[in-house]
C-alpha positions as CSV (number, residue, x, y, z in Angstrom):
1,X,18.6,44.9,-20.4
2,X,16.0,43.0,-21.6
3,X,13.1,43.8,-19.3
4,X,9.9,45.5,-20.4
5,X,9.5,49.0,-19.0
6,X,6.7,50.0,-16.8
7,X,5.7,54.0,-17.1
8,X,4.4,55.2,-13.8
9,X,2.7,58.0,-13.5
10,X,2.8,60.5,-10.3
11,X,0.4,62.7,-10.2
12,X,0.8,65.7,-7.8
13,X,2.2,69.4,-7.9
14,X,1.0,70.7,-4.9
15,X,4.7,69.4,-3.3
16,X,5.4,72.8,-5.0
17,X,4.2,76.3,-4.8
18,X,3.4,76.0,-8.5
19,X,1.2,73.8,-10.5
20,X,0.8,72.5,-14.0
21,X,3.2,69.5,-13.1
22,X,0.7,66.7,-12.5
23,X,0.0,67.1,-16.1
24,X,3.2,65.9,-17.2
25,X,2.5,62.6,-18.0
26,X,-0.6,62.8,-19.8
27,X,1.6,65.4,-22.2
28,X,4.4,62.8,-22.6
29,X,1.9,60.2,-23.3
30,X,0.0,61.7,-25.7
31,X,3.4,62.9,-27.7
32,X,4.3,58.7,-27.6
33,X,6.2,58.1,-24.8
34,X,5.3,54.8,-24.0
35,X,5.8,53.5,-27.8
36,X,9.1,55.0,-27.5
37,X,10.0,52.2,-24.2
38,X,8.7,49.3,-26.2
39,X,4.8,49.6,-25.7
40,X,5.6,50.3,-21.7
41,X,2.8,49.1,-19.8
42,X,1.2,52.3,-18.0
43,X,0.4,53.2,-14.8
44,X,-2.3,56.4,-14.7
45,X,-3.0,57.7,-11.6
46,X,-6.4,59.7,-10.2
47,X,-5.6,63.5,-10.1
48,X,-6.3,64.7,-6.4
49,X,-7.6,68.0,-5.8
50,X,-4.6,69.9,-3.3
51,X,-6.0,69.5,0.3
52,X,-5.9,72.6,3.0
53,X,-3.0,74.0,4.0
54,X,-2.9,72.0,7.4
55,X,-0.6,71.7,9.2
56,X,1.3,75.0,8.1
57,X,4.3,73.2,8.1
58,X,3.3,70.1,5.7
59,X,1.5,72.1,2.8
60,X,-1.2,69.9,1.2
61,X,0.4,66.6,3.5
62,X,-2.8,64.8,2.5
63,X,-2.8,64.7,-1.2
64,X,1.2,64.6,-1.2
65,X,1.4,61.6,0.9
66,X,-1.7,60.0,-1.0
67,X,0.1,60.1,-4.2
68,X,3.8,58.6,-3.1
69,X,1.4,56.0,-1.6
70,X,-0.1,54.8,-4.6
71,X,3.5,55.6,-6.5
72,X,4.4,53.2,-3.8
73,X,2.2,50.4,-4.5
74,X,2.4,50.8,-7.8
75,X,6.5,50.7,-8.8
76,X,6.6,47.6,-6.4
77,X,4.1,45.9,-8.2
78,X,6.1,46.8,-11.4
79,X,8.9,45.2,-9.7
80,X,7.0,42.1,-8.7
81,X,6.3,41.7,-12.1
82,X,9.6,42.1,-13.3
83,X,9.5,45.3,-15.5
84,X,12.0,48.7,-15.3
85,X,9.8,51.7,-13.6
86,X,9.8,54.8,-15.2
87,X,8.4,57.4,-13.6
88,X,6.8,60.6,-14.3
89,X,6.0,63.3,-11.3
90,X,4.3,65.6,-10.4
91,X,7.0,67.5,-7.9
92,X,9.8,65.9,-6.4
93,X,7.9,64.7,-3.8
94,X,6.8,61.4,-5.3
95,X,10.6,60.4,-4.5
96,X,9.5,59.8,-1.2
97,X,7.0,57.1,-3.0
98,X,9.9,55.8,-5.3
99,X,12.3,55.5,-2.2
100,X,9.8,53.8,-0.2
101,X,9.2,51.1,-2.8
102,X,12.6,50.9,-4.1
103,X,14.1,50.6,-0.5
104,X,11.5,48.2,0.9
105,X,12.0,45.4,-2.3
106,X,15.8,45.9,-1.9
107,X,16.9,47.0,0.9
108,X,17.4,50.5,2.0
109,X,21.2,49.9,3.3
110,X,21.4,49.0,-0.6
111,X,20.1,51.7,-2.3
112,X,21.8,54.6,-4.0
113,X,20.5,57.4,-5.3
114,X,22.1,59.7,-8.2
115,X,20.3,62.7,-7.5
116,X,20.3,65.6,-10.7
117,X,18.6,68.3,-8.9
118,X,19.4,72.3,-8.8
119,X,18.1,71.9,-5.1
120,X,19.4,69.3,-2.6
121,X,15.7,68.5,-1.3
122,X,16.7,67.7,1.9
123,X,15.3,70.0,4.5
124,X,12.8,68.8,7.2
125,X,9.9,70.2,8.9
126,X,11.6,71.7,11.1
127,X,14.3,73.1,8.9
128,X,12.1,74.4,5.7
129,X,11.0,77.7,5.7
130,X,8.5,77.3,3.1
131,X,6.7,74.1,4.0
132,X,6.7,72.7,0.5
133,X,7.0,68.9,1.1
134,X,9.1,68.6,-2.4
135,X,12.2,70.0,-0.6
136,X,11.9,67.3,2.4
137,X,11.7,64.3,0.3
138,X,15.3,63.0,0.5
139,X,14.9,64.0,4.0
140,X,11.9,61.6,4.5
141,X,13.6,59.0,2.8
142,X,16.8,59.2,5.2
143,X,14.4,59.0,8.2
144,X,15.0,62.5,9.4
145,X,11.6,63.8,9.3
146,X,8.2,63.4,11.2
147,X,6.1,60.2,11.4
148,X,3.3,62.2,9.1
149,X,6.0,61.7,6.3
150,X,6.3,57.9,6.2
151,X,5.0,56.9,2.9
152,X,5.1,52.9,3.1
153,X,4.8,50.3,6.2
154,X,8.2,52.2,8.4
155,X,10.6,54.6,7.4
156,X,13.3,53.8,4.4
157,X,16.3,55.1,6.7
158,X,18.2,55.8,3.0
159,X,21.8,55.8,4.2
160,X,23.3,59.3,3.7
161,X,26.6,58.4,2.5
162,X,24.8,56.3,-1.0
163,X,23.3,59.9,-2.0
164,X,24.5,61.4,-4.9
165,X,23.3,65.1,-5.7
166,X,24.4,66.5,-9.2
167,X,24.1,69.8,-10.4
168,X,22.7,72.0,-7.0
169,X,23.1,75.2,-6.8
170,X,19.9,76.6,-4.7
171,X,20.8,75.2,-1.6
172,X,19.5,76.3,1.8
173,X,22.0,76.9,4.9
174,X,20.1,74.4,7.1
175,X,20.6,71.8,4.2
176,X,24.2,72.6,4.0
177,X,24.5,70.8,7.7
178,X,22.2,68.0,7.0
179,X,24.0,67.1,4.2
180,X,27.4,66.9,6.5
181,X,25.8,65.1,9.0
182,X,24.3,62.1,6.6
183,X,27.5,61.7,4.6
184,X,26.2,62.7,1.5
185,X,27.8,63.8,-1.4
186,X,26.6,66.8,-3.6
187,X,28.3,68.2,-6.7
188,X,27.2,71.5,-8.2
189,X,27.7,72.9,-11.4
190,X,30.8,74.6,-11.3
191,X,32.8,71.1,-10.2
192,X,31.0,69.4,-13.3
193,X,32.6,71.8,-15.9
194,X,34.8,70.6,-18.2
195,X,36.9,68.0,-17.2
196,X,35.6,68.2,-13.3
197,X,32.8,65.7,-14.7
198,X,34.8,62.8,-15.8
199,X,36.7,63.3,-12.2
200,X,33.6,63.1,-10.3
201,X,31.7,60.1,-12.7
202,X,35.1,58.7,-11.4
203,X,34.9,58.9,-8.3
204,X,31.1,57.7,-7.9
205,X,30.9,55.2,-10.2
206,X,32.8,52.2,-8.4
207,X,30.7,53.2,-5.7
208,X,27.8,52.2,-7.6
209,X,29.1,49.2,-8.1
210,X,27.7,46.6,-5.8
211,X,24.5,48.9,-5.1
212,X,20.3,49.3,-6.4
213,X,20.6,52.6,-8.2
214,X,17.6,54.9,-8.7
215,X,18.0,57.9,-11.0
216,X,15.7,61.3,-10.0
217,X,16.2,63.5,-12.6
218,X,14.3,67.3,-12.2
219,X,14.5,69.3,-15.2
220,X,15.2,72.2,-13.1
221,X,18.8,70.7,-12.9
222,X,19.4,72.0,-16.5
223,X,20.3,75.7,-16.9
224,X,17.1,77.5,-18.7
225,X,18.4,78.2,-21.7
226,X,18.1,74.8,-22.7
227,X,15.3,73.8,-20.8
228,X,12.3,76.2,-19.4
229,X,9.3,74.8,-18.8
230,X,9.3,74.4,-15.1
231,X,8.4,76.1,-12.2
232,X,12.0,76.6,-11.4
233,X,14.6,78.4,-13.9
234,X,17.6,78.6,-12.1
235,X,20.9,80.1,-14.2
236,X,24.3,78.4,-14.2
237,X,22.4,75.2,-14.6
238,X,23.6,71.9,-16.3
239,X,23.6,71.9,-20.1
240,X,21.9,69.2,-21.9
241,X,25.1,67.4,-22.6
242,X,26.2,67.1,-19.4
243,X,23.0,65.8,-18.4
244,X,23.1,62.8,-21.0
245,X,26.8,62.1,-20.0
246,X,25.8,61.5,-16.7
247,X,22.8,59.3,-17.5
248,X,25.0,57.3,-20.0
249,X,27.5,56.4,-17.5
250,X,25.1,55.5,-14.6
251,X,23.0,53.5,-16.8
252,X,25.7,51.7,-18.5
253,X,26.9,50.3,-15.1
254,X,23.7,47.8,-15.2
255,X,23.0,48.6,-12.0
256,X,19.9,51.1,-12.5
257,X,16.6,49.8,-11.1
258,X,14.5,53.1,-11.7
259,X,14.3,56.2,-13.6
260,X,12.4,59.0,-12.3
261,X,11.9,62.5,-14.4
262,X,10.3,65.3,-12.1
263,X,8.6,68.8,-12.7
264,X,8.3,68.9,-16.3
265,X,5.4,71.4,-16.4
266,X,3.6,71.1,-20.0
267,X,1.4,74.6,-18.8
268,X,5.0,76.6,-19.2
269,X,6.4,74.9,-22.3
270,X,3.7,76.7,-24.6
271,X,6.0,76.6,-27.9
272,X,6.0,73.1,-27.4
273,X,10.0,73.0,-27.4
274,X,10.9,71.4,-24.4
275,X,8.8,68.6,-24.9
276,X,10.9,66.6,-27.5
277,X,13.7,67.4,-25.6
278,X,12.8,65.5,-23.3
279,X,11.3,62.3,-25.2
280,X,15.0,62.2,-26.5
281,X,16.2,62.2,-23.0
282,X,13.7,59.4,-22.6
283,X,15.3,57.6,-25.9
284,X,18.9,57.7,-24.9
285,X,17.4,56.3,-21.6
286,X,16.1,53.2,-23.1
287,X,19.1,52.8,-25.6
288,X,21.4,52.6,-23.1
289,X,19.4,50.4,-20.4
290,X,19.3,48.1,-24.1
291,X,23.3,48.3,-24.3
292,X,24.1,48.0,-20.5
């Protein structure tokens, strides 16, 4: 791959009931991330202040959708100009910026999505019990949820069935039927053990084969003992290895279009030793987009 990278920042953690997230991408640039992609061209984004709870069942709706808008505009103008986006949330809900781009420049019926997430993400607003608009966005981007969740000019209407979830395990009942109904495909830890994740790389891969692929990667997808600082430690999580087996094989297919790293929070990683770990995430990243 012999594009340039573009680093995108998204700048939001009120998705979420906890914050310190929105600061992840001043923390990886200052530790060198974007020397690290080749001198990435960045992106920075203003920092909103979280708006009022209104409506009760969209917290903070304004600031939310006003970051995945300017994600939005941003990643397609990184497209436009030919360079790899690489973005850095914030919550999970700038995927419902990333979507929106990524489906309107190539076509939502041709997008796929490998999802490595300990939650599925894809309640709506009628569904969610808590509100949080980071467990809606895959929801959003499927078409499922209220007009007040359109990020870009219509809906992406992400076809179901090109949904890949890896690694959830903190699923909600409602999601359980949503995820039946679309299609989708979800994979949790237990079927990724041992040889259960070369069987399912298998079985995903050819599918992958004639399709966009965007990778959204949330830390909280890796068990805590290898990876803590996020508002989320979930146990029986994905180990590190597991995590860079799956990017390895996605990426090496050449079909990879976007990378998306969510929910780092720099505020809970106070020994500073989750931070490389994730820079050499970000490495294997870029040597394998350089191989594929």
């Amino acid at each position: 791959m012999k594009q340039p990278f573009a680093l995108l920042e998204a700048a939001v953690s009120c998705g979420s009931p906890t914050r310190g997230a929105q600061l992840a991408y001043d923390a990886l640039v200052r530790a060198g991330l974007p020397a690290l992609l080749g001198g990435a061209a960045c992106y920075p984004m203003e920092k909103l202040e979280p708006c009022p709870h209104y409506p009760p069942h969209l917290l903070h709706l304004d600031t939310v959708m006003a970051v995945s808008r300017t994600l939005r505009s941003n990643l397609l103008t990184a497209l436009e100009r030919g360079q790899f986006p690489v973005v850095i949330g914030g919550d999970h809900s700038v995927a419902m910026g990333s979507l929106a781009a990524l489906g309107e420049y190539y076509g939502a019926d041709r997008l796929a999505v490998v999802y490595i997430d300990a939650h599925a993400d894809i309640n709506t607003e009628r569904t969610s019990v808590t509100g949080c608009i980071h467990g809606m966005d895959l929801a959003a981007a499927c078409g499922l949820c209220c007009p007040e969740l359109t990020v870009g000019r219509q809906r992406v209407n992400l076809l179901g069935e090109n949904l890949y979830i890896l690694g959830g395990r903190s699923i909600d009942p409602p999601e359980y039927d949503i995820l039946a109904r679309q299609g989708a495909h979800l994979y949790s830890p237990e079927q990724l053990s041992g040889d259960g994740l070369a069987r399912v790389l298998g079985e995903i891969l050819p599918q992958l084969a004639d399709k966009q692929v965007h990778i959204s990667f949330d830390v909280d997808s890796l068990d805590p003992s290898e990876f803590s600082a996020t508002g989320y430690r979930i146990p029986n999580g994905l180990t590190l290895e597991q995590v860079h087996a799956i990017l390895r094989a996605v990426l090496a297919t050449g079909r990879t279009r976007c990378f998306e790293c969510v929910e780092y929070n720099p505020t809970l990683d106070a020994d500073g030793r989750d931070l490389p770990t994730l820079l050499e995430l970000f490495r294997l990243v870029a040597d394998t987009l350089a191989g594929a």
